[in-house]
C-alpha positions as CSV (number, residue, x, y, z in Angstrom):
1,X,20.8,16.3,21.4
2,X,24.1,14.7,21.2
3,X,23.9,10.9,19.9
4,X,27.0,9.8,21.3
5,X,26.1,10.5,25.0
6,X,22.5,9.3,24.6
7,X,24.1,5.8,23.4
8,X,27.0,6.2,26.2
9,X,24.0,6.7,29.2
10,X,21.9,3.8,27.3
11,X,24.7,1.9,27.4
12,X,25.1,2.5,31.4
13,X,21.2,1.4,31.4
14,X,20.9,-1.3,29.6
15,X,21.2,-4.8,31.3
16,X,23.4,-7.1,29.5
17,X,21.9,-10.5,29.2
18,X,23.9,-13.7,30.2
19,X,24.4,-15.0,27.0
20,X,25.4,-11.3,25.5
21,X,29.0,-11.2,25.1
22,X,29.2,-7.9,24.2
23,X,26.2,-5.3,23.9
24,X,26.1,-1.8,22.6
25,X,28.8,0.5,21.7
26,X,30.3,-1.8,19.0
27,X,29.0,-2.4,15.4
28,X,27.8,-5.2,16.3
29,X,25.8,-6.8,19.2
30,X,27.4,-11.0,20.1
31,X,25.2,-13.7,21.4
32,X,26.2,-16.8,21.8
33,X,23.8,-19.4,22.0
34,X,23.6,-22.5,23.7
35,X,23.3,-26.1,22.9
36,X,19.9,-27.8,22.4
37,X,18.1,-24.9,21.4
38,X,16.1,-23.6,18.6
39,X,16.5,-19.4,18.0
40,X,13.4,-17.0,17.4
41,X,13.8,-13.9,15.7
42,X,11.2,-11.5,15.3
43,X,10.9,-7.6,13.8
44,X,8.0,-5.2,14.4
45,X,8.1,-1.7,13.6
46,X,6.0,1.0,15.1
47,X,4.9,3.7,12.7
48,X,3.5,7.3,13.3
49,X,0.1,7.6,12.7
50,X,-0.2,3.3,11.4
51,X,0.5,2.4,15.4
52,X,0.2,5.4,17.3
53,X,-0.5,9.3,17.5
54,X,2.6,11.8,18.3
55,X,0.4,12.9,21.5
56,X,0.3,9.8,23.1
57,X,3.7,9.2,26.1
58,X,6.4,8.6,24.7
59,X,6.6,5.7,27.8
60,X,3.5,3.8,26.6
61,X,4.5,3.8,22.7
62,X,8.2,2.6,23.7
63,X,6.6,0.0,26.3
64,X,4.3,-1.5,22.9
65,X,7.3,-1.1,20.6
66,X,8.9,-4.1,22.8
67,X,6.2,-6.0,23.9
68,X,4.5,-6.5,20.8
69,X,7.4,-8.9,19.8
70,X,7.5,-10.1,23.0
71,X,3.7,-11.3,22.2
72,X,4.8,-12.8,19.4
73,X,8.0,-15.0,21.4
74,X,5.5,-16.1,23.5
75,X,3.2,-17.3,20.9
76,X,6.1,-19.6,20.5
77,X,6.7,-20.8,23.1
78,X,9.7,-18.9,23.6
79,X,11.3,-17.4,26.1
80,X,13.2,-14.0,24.8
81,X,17.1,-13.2,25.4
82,X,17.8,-9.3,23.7
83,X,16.3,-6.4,21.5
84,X,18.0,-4.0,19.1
85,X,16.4,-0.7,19.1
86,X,16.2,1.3,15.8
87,X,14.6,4.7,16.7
88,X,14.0,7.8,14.2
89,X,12.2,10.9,15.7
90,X,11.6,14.7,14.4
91,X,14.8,16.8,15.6
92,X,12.3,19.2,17.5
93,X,11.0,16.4,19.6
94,X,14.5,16.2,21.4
95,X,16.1,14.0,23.8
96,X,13.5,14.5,26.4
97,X,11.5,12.2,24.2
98,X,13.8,10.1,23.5
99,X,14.3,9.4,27.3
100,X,10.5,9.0,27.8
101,X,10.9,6.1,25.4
102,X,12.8,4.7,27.1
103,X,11.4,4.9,30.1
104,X,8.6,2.9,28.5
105,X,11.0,0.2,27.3
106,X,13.7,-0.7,29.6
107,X,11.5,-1.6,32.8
108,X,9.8,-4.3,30.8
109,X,13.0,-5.3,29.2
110,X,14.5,-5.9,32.7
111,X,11.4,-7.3,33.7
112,X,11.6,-9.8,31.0
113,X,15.1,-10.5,30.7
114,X,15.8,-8.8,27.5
115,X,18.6,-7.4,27.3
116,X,18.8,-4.1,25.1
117,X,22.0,-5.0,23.0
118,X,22.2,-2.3,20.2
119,X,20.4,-0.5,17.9
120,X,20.8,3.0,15.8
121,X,19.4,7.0,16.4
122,X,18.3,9.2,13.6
123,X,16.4,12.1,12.7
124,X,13.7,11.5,10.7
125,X,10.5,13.6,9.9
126,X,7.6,11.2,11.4
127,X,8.6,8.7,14.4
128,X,9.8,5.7,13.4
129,X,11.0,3.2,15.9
130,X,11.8,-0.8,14.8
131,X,12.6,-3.4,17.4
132,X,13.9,-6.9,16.4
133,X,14.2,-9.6,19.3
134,X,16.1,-12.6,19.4
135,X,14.8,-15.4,21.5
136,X,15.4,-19.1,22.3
137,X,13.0,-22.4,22.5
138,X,13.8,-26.4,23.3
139,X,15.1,-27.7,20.0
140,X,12.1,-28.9,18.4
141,X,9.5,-27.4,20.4
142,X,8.3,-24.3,19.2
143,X,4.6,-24.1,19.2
144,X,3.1,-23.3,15.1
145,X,0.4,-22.2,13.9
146,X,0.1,-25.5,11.5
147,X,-0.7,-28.2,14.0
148,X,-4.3,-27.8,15.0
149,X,-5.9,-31.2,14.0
150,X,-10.0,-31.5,13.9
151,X,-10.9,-32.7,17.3
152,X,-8.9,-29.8,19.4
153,X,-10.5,-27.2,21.4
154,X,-9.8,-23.9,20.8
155,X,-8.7,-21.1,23.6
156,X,-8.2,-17.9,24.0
157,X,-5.7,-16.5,27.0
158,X,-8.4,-13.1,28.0
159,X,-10.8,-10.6,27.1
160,X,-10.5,-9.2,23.3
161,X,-11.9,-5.9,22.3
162,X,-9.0,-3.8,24.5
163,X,-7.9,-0.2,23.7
164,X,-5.2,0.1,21.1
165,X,-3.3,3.0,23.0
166,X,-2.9,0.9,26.3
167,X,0.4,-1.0,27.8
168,X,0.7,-4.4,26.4
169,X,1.5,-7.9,28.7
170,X,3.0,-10.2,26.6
171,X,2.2,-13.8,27.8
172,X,5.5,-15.2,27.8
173,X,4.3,-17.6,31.4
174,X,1.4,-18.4,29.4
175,X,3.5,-19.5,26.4
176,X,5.7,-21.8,27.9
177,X,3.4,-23.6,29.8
178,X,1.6,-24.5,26.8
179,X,4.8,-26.2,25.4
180,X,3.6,-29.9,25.2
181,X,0.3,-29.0,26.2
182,X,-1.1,-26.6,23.3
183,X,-1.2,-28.5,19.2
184,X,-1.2,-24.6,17.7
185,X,-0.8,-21.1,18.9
186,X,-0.5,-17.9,17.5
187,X,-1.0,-14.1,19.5
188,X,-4.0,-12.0,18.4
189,X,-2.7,-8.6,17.4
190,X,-5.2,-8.5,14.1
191,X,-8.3,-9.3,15.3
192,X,-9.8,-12.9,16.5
193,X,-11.5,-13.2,13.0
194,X,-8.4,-13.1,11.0
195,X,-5.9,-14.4,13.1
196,X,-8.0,-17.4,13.5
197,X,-8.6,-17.7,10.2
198,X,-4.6,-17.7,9.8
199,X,-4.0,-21.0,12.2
200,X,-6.9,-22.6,10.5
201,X,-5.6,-21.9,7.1
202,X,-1.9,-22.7,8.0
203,X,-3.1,-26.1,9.8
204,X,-5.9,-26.7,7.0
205,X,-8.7,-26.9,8.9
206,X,-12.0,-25.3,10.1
207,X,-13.1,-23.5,13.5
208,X,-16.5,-23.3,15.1
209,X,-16.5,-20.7,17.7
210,X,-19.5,-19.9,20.2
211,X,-18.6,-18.1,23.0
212,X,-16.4,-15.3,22.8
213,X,-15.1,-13.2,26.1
214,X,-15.2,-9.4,25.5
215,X,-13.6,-6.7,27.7
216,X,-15.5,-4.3,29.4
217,X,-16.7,-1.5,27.3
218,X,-16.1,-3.2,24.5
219,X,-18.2,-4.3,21.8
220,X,-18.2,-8.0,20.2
221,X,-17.8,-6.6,17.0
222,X,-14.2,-4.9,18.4
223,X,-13.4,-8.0,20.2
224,X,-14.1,-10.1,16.8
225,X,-12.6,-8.0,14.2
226,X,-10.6,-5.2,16.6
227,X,-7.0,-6.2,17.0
228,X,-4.6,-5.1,19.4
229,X,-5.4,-7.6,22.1
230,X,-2.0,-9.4,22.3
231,X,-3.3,-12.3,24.0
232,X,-2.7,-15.7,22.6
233,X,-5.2,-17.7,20.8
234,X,-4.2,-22.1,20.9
235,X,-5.7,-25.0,20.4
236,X,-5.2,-28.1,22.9
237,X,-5.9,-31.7,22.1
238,X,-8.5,-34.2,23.1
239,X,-7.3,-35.4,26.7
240,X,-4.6,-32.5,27.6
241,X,-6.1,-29.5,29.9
242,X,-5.3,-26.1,29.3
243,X,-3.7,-23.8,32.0
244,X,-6.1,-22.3,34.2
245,X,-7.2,-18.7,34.0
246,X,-7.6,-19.3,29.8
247,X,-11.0,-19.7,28.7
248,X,-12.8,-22.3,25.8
249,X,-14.2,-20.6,23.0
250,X,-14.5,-23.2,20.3
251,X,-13.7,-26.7,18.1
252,X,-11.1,-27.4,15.2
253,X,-13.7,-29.2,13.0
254,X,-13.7,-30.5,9.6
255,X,-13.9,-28.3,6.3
256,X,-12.6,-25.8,4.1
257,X,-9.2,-24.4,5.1
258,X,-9.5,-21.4,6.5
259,X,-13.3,-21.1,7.0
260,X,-14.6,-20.0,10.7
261,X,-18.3,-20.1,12.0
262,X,-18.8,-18.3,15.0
263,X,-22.6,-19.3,16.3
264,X,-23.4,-20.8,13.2
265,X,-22.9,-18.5,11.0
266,X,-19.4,-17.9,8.8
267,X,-17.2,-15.7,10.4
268,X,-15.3,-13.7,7.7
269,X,-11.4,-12.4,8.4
270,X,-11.7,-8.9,9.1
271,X,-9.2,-8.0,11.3
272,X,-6.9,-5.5,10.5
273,X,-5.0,-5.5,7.3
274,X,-2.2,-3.1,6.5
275,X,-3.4,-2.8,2.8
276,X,-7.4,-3.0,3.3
277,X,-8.1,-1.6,6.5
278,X,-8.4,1.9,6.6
């Protein structure tokens, strides 16, 4: 496995984005932004055995390895503009790996518009891959977890309880209609439970939840606690209308920062933790 051709053939791949004025092969990546604009960054690594097993395709875990920051752009608001790649994998794996990552990868970064603009190759002795995106939003209008005022309904954008080892759809269409429209937002990849619990502490409120749409095959308890589902979780205000195809699961009421009741009882945050789940 040569490095230097594998970059050189990437390089050939890779779909420079408008506002990237030069892309891989130098040390660094340029992007120049434009006026009026706020930037997003955002950096999500994929670990062996912490996000996936070494028998799943190679496709599907370099499709997640992008589109989980892509989830998070669009919980935003944003709309993204290029990736850098870092990617580490056992020498025995080979390049035929690498190239079935990438197979994963680049169809949605085309698909998406972002552009693959650098990144690094190694050898390592578990599979380590780390994707940083760079992304753009209106100056000033970047949606937060911090805004959700008592009064605001609360919405989820699909069914939660979905297998961790599936492709991912970020909801980039999704997040920038709800600039304007949605108070908060934040994307579920820890579990409704917790990531709830994150809005409602950031904004210091309270959530009552009653109704709570579970995938097929799935269990409430996954769809409450499971993670992995990627789809975004806002609140809207009294007299706006959220986009269609997103369905109401609850209120932002009054109390204790944080705190979640879910058919009356309190909903504790047990979504997944890096440092207490197991």
């Amino acid at each position: 496995m040569n490095e230097l051709a594998i970059i050189e053939k990437l390089r050939e791949l890779a779909e420079r984005g408008p506002h990237i004025t030069l892309g891989i092969g130098d040390d660094c990546a340029i992007y120049r932004p434009r006026r009026g604009e706020d930037l997003l960054f955002k950096i999500d690594p994929m670990i062996e055995n912490v996000h996936f097993r070494r028998e799943q395709p190679p496709a599907i875990i370099g499709q997640r390895a992008l589109a989980r920051n892509l989830s998070d752009i669009a919980a935003m608001g944003g709309e993204p503009d290029f990736c850098l790649v870092s990617l580490a994998i056992p020498r025995e794996l080979g390049e035929k790996w690498v190239w079935g990552f990438y197979r994963g990868l680049l169809p949605l970064s085309r698909s998406t518009g972002t552009a693959l603009a650098g990144g690094h190759l190694a050898c390592a002795e578990m599979i380590y891959c780390d994707v940083v995106v760079g992304g753009h939003v209106p100056r000033g209008k970047a949606l937060l977890r911090s805004r959700a005022r008592v009064g605001d309904s609360v919405y989820v954008s699909g069914r939660l309880g979905k297998p961790w080892d599936r492709r991912i759809t970020p909801r980039l269409a999704l997040g920038k209609a709800l600039r304007g429209k949605a108070s908060s937002c934040i994307d579920l990849s820890d579990g409704l439970s917790l990531d709830l619990y994150r809005l409602c502490l950031a904004s210091g409120v309270a959530a009552d939840i009653d109704h709570v749409p579970v995938m097929r095959g799935a269990t409430l308890e996954r769809a409450l606690n499971g993670g992995e589902d990627y789809e975004l979780l806002f609140t809207v205000p009294p007299g706006k209308k959220a986009p269609l195809g997103t369905t109401h699961i609850g209120k932002i009421i009054k109390g204790e920062p944080g705190r979640v009741f879910f058919r009356g009882q309190v909903l504790p945050p047990r979504g997944y933790d890096h440092f207490t789940s197991s």
